[in-house]
C-alpha distance (Angstrom), angle and dihedral (degrees) to the residues before:
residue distance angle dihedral
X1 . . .
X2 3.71 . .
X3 3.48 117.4 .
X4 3.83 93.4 -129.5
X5 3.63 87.8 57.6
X6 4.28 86.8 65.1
X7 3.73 91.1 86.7
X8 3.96 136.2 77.5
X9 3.65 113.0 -71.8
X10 3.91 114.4 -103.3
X11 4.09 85.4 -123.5
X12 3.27 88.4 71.0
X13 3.95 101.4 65.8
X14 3.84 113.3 34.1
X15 3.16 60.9 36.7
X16 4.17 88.6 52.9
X17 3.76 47.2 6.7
X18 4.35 82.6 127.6
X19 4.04 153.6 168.2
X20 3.85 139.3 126.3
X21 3.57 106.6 -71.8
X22 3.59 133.5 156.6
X23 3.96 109.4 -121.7
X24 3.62 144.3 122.1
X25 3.76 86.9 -84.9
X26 3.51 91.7 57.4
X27 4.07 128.4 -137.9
X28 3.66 110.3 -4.5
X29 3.95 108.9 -159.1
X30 3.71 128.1 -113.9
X31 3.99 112.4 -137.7
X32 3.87 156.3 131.0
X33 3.37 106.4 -114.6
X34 4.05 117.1 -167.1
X35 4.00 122.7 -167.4
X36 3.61 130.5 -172.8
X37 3.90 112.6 -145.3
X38 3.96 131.0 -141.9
X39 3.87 136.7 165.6
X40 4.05 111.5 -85.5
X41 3.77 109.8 -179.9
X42 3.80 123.8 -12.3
X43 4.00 127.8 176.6
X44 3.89 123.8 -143.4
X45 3.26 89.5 -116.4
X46 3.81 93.4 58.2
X47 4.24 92.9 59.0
X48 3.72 93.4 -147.2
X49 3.83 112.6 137.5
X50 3.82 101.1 171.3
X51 3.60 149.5 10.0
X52 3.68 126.9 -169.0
X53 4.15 126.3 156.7
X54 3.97 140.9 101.0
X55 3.94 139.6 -110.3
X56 3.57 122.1 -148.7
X57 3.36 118.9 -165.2
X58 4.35 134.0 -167.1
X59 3.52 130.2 176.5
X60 3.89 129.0 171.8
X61 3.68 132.4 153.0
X62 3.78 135.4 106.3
X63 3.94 127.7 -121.7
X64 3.69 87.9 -109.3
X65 3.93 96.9 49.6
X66 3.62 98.5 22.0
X67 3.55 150.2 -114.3
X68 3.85 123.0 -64.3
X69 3.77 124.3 176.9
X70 3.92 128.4 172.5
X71 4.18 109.3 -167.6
X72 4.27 126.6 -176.7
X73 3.33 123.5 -158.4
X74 3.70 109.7 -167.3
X75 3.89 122.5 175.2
X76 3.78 149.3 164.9
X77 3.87 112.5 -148.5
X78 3.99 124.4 -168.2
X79 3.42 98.7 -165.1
X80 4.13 108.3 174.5
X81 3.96 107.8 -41.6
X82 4.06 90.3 -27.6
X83 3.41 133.8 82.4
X84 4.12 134.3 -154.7
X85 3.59 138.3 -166.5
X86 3.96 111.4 -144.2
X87 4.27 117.1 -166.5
X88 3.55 108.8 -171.2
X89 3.81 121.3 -174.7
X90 3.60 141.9 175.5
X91 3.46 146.6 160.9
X92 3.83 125.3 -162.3
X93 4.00 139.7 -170.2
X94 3.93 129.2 -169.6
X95 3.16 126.7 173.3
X96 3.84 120.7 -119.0
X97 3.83 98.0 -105.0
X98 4.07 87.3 56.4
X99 4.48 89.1 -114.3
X100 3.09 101.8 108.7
X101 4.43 134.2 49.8
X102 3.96 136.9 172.9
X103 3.32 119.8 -177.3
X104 4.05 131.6 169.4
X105 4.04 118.3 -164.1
X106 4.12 125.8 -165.2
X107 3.62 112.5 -176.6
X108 3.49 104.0 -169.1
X109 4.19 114.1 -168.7
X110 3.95 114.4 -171.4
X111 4.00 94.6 -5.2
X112 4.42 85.8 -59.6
X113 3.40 124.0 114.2
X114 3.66 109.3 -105.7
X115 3.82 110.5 172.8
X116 4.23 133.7 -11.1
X117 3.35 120.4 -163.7
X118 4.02 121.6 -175.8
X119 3.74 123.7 163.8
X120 3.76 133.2 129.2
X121 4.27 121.5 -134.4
X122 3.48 134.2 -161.4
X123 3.67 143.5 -173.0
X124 3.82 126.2 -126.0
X125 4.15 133.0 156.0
X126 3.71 91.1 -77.1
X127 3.96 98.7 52.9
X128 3.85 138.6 -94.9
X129 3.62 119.0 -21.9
X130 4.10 118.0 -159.2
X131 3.82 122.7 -160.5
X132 3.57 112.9 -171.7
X133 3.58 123.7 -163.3
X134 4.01 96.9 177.9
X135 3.01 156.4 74.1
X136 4.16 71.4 5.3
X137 4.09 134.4 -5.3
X138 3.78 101.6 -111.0
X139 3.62 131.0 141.2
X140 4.48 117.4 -130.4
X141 3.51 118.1 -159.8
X142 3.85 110.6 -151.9
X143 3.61 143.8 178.5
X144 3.94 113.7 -91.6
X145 3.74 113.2 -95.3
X146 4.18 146.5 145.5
X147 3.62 123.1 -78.3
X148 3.68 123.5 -146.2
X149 3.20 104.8 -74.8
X150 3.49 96.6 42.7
X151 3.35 94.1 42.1
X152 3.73 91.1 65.3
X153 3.55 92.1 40.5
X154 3.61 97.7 71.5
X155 4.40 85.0 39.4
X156 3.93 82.7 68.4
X157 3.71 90.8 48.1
X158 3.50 99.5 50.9
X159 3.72 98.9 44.8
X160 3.79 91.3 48.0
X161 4.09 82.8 47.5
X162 3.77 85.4 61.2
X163 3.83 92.7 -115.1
X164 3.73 121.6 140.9
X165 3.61 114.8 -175.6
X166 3.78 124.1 29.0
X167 4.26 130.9 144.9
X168 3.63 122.8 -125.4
X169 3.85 142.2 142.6
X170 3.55 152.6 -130.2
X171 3.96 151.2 167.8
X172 3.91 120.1 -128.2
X173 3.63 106.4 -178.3
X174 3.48 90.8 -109.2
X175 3.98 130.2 127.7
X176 3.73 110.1 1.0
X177 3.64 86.1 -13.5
X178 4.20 77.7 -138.2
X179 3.40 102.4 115.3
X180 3.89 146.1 46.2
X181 3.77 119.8 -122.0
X182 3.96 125.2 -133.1
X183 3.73 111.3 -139.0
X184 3.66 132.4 -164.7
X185 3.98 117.7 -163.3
X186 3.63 128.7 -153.2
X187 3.75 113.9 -165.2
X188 4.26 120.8 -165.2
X189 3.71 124.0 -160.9
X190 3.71 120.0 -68.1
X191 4.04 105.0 -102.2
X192 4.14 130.9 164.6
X193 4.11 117.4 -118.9
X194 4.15 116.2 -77.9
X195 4.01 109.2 -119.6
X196 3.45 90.0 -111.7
X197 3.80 101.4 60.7
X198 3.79 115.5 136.0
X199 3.66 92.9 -148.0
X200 4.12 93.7 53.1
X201 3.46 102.2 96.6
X202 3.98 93.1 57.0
X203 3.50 84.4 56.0
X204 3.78 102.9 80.6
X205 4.02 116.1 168.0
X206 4.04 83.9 3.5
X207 4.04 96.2 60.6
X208 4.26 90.9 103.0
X209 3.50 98.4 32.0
X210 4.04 112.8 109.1
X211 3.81 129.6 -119.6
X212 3.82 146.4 -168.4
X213 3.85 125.9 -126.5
X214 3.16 113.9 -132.1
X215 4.27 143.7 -176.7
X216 4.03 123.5 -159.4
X217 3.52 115.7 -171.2
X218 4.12 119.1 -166.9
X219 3.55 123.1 -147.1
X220 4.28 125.8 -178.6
X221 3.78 95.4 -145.2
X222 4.09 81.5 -176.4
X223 3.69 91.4 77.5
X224 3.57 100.0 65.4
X225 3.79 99.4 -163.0
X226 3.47 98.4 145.7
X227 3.37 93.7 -113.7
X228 3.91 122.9 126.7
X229 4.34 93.5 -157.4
X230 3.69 129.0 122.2
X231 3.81 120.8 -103.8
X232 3.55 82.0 -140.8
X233 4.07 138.5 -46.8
X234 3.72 145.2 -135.9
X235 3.73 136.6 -156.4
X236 3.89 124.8 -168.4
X237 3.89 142.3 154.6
X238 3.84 108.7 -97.9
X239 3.72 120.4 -137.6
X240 3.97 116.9 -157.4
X241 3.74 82.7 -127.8
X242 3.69 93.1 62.0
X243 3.78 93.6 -103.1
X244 3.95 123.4 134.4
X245 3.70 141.1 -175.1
X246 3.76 138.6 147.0
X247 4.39 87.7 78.6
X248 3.61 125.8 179.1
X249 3.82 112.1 174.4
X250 4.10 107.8 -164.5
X251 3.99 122.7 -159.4
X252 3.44 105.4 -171.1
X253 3.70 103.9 -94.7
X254 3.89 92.8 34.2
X255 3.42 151.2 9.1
X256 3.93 147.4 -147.0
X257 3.72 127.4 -147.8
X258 3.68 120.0 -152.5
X259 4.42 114.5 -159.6
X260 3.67 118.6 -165.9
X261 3.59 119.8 -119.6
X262 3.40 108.6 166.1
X263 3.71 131.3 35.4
X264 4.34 119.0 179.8
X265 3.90 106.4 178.0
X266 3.96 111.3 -143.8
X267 3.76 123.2 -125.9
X268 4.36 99.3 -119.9
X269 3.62 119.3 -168.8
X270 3.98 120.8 -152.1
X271 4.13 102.1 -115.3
X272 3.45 86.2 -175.2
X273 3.72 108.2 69.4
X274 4.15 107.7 84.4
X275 3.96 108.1 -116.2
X276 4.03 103.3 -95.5
């Protein structure tokens, strides 16, 4: 597995990914979301002895300016008898019609530069076009798709539809940011948060409000290795406002859960009303 791939999907956060919008998913919420990270389940086989880190997460925007998020990923492996300390970064834009997306990644591994990627994407009739500026200028033609936003978006829609399993897809910017990614969502019934749960008191004005459980598993359909395995999956509580917490984001061999322990909600202004 790449190393980039050892952080929390994009999906997740434009996909927490979140402002006041009007749509027929309803208000999504502006907010800075922080996350402390520990090991869940690892095998032997895997090596990994420890995980310990944070993700901090921001999103503001409005449909009619856009959507803007800016995500770290920061995170102390023990992997065997060696230890590494990942920094991954990105930034993201999409337009608020869900055509358009530019996105820059740093994944930083021991304080050194490891690997930049910077490119913008956009969707026309004929499918998804990629311009990359880094790590080369090169131009990736795609099959159409969601991005983040959009891709959660039509998550809301479906679990306030009552539906709980349907495929889909979408590109991120992350990796490569070469390929599209098939998804296939699993959506639980709608409950409210048990009086014991850990993650209640970073909840603030949320702590009553109910949420769906959900699973995402990602597949790379381009590698065509026969095999019918996740790349990797994640499973979160699902706010109506877009907002998520409770994560655990499995590789295979081992995974890494990520609790919320601090919440700020954003003040969002509605661009799209005309000034009276």
């Amino acid at each position: 597995m790449r190393a980039s791939r050892l952080v929390l999907p994009a999906i997740l956060f434009a996909t927490v990914f979140p402002v006041e919008f009007a749509s027929a998913a309803g208000a999504l919420l502006a907010h800075r979301a922080v996350y402390d990270l520990d090991l869940g389940e690892a095998s032997e086989k895997s090596g990994v002895t420890g995980v310990a880190g944070r993700i901090v997460y921001e999103f503001t925007g409005s449909r009619c300016e856009g959507y803007s998020t800016n995500y770290r990923f920061v995170s102390q492996m023990n992997v065997e008898e060696t230890q590494r300390m990942n920094d991954y970064q990105m930034t993201t834009y999409e337009d608020g019609e869900g055509k358009s997306f530019d996105f820059v990644t740093k994944f930083f591994v021991d304080d050194g530069l490891d690997k930049e990627t910077k490119g913008s994407a956009s969707i026309d009739g004929k499918g998804l076009a990629v311009k990359l500026q880094k790590p080369q200028s090169e131009t990736v033609d795609l099959p159409a798709t969601h991005f983040p936003t959009q891709h959660m978006i039509e998550l809301i829609e479906k679990a306030k539809a009552g539906e709980n399993f349907y495929e889909t897809s979408i590109f991120d910017g992350s990796d490569e940011a070469n390929k599209v990614m098939t998804t296939t969502v699993v959506i639980g019934k709608k409950t409210t948060p048990a009086a014991n749960d850990p993650e209640l008191p970073a909840l603030k004005s949320l702590q009553s409000e109910p949420y769906w459980p959900v699973s995402i598993a990602y597949f790379d359909l381009s590698k065509d290795d026969g095999e019918e395995v996740p790349d990797y999956a994640i499973s979160f509580k699902l706010y109506d406002n877009g907002f998520t917490r409770d994560l655990t984001m499995s590789y295979g061999e081992f995974s890494i859960k990520a609790k919320l322990v601090g919440l700020d909600l954003l003040d969002s202004k509605d661009t799209c009303k005309k000034p009276e």
